[in-house]
N, C-alpha and C positions, 0 to 999 in steps of 0.2 A: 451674414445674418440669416439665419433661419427660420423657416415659418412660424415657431413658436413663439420666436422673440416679440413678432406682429402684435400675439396677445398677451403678452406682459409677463411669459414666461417665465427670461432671462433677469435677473435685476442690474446686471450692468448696463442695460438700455435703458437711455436716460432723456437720452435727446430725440425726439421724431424725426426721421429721415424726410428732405424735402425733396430730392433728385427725383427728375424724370425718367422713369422707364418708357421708349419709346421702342416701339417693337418694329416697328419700321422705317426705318433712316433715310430711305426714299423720297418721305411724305414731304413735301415742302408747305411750310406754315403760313396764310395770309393774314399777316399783320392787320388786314380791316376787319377780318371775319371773328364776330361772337356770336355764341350759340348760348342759348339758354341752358339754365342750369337746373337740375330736378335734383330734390334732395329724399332719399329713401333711408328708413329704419327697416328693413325688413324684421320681419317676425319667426319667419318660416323659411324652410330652403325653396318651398314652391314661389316665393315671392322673386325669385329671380327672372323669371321670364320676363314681368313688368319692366325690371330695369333694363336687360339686354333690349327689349323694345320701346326704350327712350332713347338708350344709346343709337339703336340701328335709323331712331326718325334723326339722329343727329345731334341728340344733345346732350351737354356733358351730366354727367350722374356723381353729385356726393351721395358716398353710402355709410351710413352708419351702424358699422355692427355689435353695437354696444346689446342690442336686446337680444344675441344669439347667445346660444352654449357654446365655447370655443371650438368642438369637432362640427358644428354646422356650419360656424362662421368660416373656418379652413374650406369647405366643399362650395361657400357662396363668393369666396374670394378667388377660388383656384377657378372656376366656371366665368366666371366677372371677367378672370386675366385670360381667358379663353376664349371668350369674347371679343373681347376691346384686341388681341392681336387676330383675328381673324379680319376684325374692322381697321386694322390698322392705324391705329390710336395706342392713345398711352394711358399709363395709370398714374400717380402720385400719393404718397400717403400722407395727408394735411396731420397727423393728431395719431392717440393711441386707438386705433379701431377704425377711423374715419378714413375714409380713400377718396379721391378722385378720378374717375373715369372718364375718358375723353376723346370723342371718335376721331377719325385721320380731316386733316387740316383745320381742327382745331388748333388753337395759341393757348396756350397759358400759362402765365409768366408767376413764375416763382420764384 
């Protein structure tokens, strides 16, 4: 699947992908631990700093790129995934545009 497909490029994508991308396999999960969850539309590509610093207090980021032009939305998703593996966390894609981000020993079952 290619980046394109994310924004509704392709028309044979039909179904949202649920799978985890975890960029670190190391990280082992505690089943008691939940972290609050902040939910962002950004506007702007400068809007990313705010999330990368929800993520970095530790909490999981839905982001909604519905209000971007798709070459913004590529550059706030490709930074986001640049992010979250440096923090050793994972991404998930809930929906068309919608993600989830989620720092290291976070759970989130899906």
């Amino acid at each position: 699947m290619g980046i394109f497909d994310l924004f509704g490029k392709d028309p044979k994508t039909k179904n949202p992908r649920t799978e985890r991308f975890n960029f670190n396999t190391g990280v082992s999960h505690n089943n008691e631990t939940s972290a609050p969850v902040s939910v962002f539309s950004p506007t702007a590509y400068s809007d990313v700093e705010t999330i990368i610093d929800a993520l970095k207090a530790g909490k999981n980021a839905v982001v909604h790129l519905t209000e971007l032009k798709t070459e913004t939305a590529i550059r706030v998703l490709d930074m986001l995934s640049g992010a979250i593996y440096a923090l050793g966390g994972g991404v998930y894609e809930m929906g068309k545009n919608i993600f989830m981000f989620s720092p290291a020993g976070v759970e989130v079952n899906v």
